[in-house]
N, CA, C and O atoms as a GROMACS GRO file, in nm:
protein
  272
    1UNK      N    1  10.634   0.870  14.365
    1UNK     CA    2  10.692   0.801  14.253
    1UNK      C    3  10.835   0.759  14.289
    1UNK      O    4  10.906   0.848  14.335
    2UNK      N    5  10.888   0.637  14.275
    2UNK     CA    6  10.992   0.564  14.288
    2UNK      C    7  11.122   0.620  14.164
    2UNK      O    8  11.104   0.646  14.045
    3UNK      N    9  11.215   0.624  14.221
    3UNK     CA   10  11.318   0.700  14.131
    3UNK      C   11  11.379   0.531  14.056
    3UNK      O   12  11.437   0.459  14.137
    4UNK      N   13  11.369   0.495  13.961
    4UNK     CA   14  11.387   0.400  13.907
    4UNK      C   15  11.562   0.400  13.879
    4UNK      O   16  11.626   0.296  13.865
    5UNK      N   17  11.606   0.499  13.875
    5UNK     CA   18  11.764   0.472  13.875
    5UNK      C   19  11.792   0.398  14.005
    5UNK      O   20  11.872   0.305  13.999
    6UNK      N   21  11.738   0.426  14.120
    6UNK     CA   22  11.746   0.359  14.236
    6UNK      C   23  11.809   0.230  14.234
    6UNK      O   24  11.924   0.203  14.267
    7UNK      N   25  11.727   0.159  14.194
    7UNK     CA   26  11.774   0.000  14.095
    7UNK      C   27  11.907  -0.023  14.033
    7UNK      O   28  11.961  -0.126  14.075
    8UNK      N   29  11.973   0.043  13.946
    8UNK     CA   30  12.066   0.013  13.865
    8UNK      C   31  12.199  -0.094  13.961
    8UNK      O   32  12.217  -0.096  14.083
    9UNK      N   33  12.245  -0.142  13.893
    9UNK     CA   34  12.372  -0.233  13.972
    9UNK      C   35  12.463  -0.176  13.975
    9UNK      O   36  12.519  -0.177  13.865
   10UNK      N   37  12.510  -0.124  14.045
   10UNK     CA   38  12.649  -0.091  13.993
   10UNK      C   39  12.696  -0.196  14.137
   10UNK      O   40  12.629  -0.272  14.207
   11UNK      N   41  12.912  -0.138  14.140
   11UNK     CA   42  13.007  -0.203  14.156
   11UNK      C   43  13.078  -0.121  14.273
   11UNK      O   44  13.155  -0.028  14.248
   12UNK      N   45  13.042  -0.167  14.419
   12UNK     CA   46  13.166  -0.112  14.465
   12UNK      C   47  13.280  -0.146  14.519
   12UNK      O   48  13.284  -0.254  14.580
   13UNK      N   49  13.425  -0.046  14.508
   13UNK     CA   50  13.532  -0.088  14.578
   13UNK      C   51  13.579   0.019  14.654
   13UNK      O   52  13.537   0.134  14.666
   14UNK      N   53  13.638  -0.016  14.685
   14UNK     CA   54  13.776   0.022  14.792
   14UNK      C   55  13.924   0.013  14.774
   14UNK      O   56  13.978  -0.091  14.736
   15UNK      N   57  13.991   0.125  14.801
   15UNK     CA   58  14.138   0.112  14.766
   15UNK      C   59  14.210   0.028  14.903
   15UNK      O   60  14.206   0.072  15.017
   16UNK      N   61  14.266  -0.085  14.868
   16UNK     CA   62  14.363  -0.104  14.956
   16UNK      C   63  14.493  -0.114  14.950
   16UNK      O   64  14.566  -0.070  14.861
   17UNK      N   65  14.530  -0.192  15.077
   17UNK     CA   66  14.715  -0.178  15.058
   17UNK      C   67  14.779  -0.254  14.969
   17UNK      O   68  14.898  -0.245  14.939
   18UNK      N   69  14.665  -0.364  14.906
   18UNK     CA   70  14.752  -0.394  14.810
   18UNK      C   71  14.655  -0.386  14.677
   18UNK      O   72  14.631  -0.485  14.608
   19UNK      N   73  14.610  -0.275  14.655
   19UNK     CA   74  14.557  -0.242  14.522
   19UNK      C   75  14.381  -0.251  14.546
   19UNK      O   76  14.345  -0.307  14.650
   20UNK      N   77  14.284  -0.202  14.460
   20UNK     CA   78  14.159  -0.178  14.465
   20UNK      C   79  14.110  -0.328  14.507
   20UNK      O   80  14.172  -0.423  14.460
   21UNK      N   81  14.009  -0.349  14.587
   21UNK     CA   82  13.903  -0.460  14.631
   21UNK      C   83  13.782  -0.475  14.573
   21UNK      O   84  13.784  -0.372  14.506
   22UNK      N   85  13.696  -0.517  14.553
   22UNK     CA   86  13.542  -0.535  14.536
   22UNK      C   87  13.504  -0.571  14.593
   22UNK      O   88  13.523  -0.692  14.606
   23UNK      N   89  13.385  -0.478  14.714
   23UNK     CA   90  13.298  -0.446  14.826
   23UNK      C   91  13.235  -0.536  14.796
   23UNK      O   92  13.265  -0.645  14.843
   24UNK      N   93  13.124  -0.526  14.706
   24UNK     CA   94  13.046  -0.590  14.661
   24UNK      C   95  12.899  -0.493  14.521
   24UNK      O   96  12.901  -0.377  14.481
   25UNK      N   97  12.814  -0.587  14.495
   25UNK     CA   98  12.756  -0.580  14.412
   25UNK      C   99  12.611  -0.550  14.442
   25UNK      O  100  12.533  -0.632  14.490
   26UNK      N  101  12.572  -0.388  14.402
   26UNK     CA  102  12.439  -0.364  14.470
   26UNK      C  103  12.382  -0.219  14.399
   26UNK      O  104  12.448  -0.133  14.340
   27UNK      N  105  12.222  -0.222  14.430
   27UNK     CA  106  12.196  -0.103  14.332
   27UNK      C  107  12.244   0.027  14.428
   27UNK      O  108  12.320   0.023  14.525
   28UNK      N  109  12.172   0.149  14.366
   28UNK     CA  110  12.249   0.263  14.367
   28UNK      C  111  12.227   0.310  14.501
   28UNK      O  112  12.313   0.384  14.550
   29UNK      N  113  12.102   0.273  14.585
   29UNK     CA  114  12.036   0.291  14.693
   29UNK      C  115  12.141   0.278  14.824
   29UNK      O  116  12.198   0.342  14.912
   30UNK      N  117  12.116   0.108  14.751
   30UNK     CA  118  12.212   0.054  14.909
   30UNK      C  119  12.366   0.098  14.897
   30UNK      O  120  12.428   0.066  14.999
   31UNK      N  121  12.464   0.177  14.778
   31UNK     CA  122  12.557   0.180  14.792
   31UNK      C  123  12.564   0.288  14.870
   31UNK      O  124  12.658   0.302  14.949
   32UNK      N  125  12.449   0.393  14.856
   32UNK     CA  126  12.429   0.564  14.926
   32UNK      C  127  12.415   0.534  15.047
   32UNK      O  128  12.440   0.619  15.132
   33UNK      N  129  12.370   0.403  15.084
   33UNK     CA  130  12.344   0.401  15.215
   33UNK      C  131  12.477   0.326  15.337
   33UNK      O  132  12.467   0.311  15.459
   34UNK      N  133  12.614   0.287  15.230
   34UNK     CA  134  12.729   0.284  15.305
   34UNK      C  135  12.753   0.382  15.352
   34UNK      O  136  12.726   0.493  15.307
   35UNK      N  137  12.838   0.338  15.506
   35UNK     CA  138  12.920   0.471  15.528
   35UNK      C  139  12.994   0.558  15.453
   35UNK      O  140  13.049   0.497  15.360
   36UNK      N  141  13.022   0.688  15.454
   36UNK     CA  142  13.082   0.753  15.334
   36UNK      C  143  13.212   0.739  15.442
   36UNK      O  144  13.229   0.761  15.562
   37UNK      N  145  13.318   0.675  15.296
   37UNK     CA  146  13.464   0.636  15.365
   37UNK      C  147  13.561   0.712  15.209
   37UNK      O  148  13.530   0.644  15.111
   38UNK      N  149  13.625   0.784  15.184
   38UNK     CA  150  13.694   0.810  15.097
   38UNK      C  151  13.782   0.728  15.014
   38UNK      O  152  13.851   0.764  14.918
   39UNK      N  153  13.769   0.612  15.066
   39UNK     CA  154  13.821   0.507  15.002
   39UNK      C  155  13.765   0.439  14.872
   39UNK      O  156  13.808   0.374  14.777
   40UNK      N  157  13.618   0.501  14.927
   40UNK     CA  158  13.519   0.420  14.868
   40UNK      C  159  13.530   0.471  14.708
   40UNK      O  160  13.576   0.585  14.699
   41UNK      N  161  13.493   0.400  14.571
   41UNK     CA  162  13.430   0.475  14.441
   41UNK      C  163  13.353   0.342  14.412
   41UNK      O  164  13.346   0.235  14.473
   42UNK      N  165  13.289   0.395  14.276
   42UNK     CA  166  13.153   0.342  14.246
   42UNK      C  167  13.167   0.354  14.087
   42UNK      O  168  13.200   0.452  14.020
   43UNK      N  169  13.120   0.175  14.032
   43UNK     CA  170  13.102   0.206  13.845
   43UNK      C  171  12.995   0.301  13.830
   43UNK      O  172  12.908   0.311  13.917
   44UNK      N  173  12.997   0.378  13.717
   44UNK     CA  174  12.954   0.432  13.666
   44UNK      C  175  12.822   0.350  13.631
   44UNK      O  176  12.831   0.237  13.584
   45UNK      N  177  12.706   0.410  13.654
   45UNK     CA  178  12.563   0.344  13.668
   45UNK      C  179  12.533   0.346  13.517
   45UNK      O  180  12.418   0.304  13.506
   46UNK      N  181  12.580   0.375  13.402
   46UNK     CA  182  12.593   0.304  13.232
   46UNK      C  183  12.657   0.187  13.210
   46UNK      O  184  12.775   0.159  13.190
   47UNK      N  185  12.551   0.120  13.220
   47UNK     CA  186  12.665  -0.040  13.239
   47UNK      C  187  12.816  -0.036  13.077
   47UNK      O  188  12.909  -0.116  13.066
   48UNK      N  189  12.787   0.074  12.991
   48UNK     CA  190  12.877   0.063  12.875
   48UNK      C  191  13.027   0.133  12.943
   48UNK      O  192  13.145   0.098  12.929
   49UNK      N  193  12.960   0.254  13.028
   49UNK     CA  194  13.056   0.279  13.081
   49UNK      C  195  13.151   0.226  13.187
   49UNK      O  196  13.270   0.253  13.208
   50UNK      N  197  13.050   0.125  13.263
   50UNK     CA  198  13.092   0.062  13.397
   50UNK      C  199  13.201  -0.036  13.312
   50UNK      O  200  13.309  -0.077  13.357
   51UNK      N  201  13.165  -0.054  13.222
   51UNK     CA  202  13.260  -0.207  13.129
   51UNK      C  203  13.417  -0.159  13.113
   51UNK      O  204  13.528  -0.212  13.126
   52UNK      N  205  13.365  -0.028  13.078
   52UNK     CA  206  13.526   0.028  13.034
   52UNK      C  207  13.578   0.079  13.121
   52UNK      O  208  13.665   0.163  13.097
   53UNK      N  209  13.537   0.043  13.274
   53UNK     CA  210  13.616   0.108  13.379
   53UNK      C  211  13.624   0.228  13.468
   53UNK      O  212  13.689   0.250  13.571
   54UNK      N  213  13.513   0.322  13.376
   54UNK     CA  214  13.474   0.440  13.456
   54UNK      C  215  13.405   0.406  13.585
   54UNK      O  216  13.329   0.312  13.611
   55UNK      N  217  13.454   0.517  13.670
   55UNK     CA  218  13.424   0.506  13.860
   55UNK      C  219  13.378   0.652  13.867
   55UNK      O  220  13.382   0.729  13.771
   56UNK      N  221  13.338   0.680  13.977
   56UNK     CA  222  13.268   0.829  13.989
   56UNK      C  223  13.255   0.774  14.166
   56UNK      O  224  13.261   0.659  14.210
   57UNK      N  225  13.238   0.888  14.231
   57UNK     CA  226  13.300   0.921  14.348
   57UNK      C  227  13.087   0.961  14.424
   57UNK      O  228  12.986   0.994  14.360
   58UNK      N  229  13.103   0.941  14.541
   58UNK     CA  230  13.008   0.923  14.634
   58UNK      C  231  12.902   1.034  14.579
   58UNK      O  232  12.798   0.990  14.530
   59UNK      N  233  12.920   1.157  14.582
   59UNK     CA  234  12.906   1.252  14.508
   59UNK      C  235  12.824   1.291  14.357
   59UNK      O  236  12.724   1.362  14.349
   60UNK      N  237  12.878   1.240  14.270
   60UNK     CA  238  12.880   1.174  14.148
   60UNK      C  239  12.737   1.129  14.170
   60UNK      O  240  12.634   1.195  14.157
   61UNK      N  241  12.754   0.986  14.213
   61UNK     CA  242  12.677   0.848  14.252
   61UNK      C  243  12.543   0.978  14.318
   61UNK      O  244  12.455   1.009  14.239
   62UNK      N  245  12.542   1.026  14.422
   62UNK     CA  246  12.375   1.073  14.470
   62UNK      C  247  12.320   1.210  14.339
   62UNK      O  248  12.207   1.259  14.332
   63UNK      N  249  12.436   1.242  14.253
   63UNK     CA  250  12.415   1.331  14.155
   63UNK      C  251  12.302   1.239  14.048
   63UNK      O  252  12.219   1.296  13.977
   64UNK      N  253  12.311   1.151  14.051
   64UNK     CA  254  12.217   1.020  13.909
   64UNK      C  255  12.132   1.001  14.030
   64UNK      O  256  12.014   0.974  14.006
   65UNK      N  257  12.162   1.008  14.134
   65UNK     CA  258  12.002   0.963  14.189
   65UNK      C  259  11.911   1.044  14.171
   65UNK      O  260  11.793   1.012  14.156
   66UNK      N  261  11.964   1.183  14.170
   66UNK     CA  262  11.864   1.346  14.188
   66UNK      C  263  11.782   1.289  14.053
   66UNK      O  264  11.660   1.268  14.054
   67UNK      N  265  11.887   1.263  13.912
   67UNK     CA  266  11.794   1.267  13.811
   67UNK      C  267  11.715   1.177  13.767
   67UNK      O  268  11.743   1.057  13.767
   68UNK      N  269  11.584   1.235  13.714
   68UNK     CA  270  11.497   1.146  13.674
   68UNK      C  271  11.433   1.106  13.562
   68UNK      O  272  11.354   1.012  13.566
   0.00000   0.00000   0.00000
């Protein structure tokens, strides 16, 4: 059985030198499957929450994959 959160869109960035970037735009899969760089965070896979700005950390992000 396919973990259907798998799918969700979320948002990633990166901190840089001159303030946060946007990586790009991809479900939850392919973001787990970047290198893990500490730079990195991730919207929050509730798109209500992703709106208002919540990020959650690499961590976080494979924690919503576990659930089903």
């Amino acid at each position: 059985m396919e973990n259907k959160r798998a799918n969700c869109i979320i948002e990633v960035s990166a901190d840089g030198v001159n303030g946060r970037y946007a990586v790009g735009i991809m479900n939850m899969r392919q973001a787990l499957d970047l290198p893990e760089m500490p730079s990195l965070s991730y919207t929050h896979p509730d798109p209500v929450k992703a709106a208002a700005g919540i990020v959650v950390s690499r961590k976080e992000l494979a924690g919503f994959m576990a659930c089903r």
